[in-house]
C-alpha positions in Angstrom: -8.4 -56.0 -84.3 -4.7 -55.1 -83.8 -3.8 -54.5 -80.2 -2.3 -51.1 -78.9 1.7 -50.9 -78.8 1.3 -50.5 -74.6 -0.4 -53.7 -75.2 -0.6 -54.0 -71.0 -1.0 -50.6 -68.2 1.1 -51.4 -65.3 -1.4 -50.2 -63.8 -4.3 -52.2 -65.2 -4.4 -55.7 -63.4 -2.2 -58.4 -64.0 -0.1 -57.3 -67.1 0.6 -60.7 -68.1 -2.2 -62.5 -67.7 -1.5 -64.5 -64.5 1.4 -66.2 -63.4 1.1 -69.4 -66.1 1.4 -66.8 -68.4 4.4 -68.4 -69.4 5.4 -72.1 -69.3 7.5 -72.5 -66.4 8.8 -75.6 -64.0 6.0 -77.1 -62.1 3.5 -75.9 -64.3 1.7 -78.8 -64.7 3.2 -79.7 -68.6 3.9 -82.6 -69.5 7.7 -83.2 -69.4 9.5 -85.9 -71.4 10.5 -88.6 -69.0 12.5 -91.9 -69.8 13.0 -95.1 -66.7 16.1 -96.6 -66.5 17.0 -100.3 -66.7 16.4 -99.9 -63.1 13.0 -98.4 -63.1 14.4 -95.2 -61.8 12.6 -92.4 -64.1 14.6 -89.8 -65.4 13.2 -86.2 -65.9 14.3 -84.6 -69.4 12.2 -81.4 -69.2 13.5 -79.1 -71.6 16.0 -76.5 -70.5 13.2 -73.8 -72.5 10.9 -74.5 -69.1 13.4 -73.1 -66.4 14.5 -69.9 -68.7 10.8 -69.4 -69.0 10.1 -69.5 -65.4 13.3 -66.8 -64.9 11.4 -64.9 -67.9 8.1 -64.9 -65.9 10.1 -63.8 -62.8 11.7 -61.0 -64.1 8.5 -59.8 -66.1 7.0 -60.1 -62.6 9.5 -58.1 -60.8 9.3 -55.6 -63.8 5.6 -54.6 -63.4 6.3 -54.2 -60.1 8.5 -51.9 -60.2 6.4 -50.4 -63.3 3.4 -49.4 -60.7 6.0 -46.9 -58.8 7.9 -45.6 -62.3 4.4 -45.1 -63.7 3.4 -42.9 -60.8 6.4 -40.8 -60.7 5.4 -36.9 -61.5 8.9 -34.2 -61.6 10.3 -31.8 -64.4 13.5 -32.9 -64.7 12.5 -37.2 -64.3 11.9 -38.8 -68.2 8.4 -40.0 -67.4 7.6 -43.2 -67.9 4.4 -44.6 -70.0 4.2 -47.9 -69.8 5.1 -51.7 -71.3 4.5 -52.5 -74.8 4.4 -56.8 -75.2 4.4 -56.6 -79.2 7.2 -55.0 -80.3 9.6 -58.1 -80.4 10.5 -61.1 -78.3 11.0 -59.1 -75.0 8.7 -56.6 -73.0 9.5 -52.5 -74.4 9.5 -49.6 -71.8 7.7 -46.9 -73.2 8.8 -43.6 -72.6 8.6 -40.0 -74.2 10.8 -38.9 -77.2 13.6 -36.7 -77.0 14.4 -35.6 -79.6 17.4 -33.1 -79.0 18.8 -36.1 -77.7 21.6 -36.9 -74.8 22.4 -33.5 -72.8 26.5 -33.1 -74.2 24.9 -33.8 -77.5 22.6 -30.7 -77.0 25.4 -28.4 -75.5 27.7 -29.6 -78.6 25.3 -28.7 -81.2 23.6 -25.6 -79.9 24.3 -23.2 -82.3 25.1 -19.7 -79.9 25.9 -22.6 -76.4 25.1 -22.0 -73.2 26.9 -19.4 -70.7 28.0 -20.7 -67.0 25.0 -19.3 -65.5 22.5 -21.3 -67.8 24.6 -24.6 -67.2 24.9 -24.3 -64.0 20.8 -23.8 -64.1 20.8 -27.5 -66.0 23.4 -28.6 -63.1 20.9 -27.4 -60.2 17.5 -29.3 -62.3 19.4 -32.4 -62.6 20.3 -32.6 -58.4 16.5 -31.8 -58.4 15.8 -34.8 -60.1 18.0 -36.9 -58.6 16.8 -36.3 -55.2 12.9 -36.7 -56.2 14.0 -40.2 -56.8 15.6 -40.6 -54.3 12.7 -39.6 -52.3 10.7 -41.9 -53.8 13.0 -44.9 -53.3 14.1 -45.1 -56.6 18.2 -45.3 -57.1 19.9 -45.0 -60.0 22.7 -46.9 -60.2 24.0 -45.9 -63.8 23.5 -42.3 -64.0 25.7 -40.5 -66.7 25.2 -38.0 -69.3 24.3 -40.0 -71.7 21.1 -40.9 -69.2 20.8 -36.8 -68.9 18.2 -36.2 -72.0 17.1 -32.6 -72.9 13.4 -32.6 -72.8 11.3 -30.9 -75.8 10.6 -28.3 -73.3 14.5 -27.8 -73.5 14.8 -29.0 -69.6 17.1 -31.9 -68.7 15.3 -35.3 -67.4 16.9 -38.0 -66.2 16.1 -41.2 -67.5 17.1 -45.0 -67.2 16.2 -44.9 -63.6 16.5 -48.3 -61.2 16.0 -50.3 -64.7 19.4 -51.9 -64.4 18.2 -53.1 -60.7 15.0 -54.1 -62.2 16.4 -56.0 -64.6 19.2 -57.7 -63.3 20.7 -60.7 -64.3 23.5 -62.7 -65.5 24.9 -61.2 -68.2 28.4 -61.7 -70.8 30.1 -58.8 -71.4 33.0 -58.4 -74.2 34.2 -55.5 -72.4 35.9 -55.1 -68.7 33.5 -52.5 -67.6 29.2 -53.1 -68.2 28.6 -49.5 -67.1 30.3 -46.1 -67.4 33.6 -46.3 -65.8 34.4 -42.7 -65.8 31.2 -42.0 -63.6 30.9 -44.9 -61.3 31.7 -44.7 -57.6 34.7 -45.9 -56.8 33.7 -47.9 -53.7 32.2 -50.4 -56.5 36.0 -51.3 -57.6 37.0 -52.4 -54.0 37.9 -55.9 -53.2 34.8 -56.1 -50.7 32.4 -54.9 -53.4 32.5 -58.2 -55.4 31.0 -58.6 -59.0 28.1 -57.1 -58.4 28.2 -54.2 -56.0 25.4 -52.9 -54.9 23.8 -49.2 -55.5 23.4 -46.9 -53.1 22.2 -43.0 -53.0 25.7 -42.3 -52.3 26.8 -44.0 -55.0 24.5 -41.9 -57.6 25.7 -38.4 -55.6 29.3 -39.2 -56.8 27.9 -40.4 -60.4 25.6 -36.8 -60.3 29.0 -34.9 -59.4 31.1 -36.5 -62.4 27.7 -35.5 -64.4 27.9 -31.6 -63.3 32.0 -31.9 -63.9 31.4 -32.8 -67.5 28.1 -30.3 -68.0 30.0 -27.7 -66.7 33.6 -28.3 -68.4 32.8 -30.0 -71.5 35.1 -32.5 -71.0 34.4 -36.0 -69.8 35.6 -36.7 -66.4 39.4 -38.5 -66.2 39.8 -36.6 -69.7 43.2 -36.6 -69.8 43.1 -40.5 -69.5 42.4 -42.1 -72.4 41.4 -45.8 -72.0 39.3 -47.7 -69.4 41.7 -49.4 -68.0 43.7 -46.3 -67.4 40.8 -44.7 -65.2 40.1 -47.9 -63.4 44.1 -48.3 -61.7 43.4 -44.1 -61.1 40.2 -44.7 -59.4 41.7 -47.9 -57.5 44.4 -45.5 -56.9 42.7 -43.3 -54.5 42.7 -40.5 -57.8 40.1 -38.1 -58.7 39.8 -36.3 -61.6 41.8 -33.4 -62.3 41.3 -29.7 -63.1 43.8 -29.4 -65.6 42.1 -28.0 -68.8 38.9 -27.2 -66.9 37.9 -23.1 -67.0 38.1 -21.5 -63.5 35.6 -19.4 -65.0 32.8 -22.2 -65.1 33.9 -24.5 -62.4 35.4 -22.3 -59.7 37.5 -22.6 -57.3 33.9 -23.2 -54.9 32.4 -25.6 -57.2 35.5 -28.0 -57.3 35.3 -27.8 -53.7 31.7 -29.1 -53.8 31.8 -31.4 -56.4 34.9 -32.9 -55.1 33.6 -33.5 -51.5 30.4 -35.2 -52.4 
């Protein structure tokens, strides 16, 4: 009998088995072993055992964090389902389709838009969201619009939530930045921050206003600069996005005010 795509509940005991699960160091396995001329024995356990225990500890680390995302109950937060094991070579989290897609994507394409009142509205739900998790614990650490999805229901939900702390780990990147420049707060480009700053609730306030800037404009924040690089010796800088282009009739003269203070 074929097994169901959420193949394991975070919520349903121990969603991979046990911890030998997986093969790991000190497992009890027999590793090849050679002795020396000496007699000295020399361990040549396979390099697969030590990426399997790292495997097992970041699955372990994952559920847990899956017992909280599974729990989590708001309008505007992308609920989350569960884990599916048998989709491919690495665990799958399961969430809810949406199919109009990334929130700019949805203002783009909407055939008669959306007035300053209703995006405001969509401005206002995502805040609410963004404080439920915080409320719960939960930060963000990558917010953006693209993590903004419209619901079926036509409501925004945020979703992508505290994966990237979840799952953290040493990673190659071919580009200079691994998350959205143009949103990030600029305290993680300092010299103190190191590689890997870490995320804060005040950190996803500034990412939430750069979100509301672009909801509310249209255009992506630092618009009128046009590579990475360019936006990262603004931020470093001491700059902030500019108003240039922007409609005073959406974002007022009291909305700059508040989304440039938080």
């Amino acid at each position: 009998m074929g097994s169901s795509p959420i193949a394991s509940s975070p919520i349903e005991g121990s969603p991979i088995g046990s911890p030998s699960g997986f093969s790991s160091a000190g497992s009890g396995r027999d590793s090849p072993s050679s002795v020396t001329s000496s007699g000295a024995v020399t361990d040549h356990r396979p390099t697969y055992d030590v990426f399997a225990h790292q495997l097992e500890l970041g699955l372990l680390s994952l559920y847990k964090e899956a017992h909280l995302w599974i729990s989590l109950e708001h309008p505007n937060v992308l609920p989350f389902l569960g884990v599916a094991l048998d989709l491919g070579l690495s665990p799958a989290l399961v969430f809810p389709l949406c199919s109009p897609g990334p929130i700019m994507k949805y203002l783009q394409f909407r055939p008669l838009g959306l007035d300053a009142k209703q995006k405001l509205q969509m401005a206002i739900d995502v805040a609410a969201g963004l404080a439920y998790l915080h409320s719960q614990g939960i930060i963000h650490g990558n917010l953006s619009t693209k993590k903004v999805l419209i619901h079926e229901n036509g409501a925004p939900v945020i979703s992508g939530y505290g994966i990237s702390k979840t799952l953290r780990q040493p990673t190659i990147s071919t580009t200079l930045f691994s998350s959205p420049i143009r949103f990030a707060p600029p305290e993680g480009f300092s010299a103190e921050a190191g590689p890997s700053p870490p995320r804060t609730a005040s950190g996803d306030v500034y990412s939430f206003a750069m979100v509301i800037l672009e909801i509310l404009s249209g255009l992506e924040p630092f618009h009128h600069l046009l590579t990475e690089h360019a936006v990262f010796m603004h931020i470093v800088r001491g700059d902030r996005p500019i108003r240039n282009d922007l409609d005073p009739q959406v974002v007022t003269d009291r909305i700059w005010r508040v989304l440039t203070g938080l």
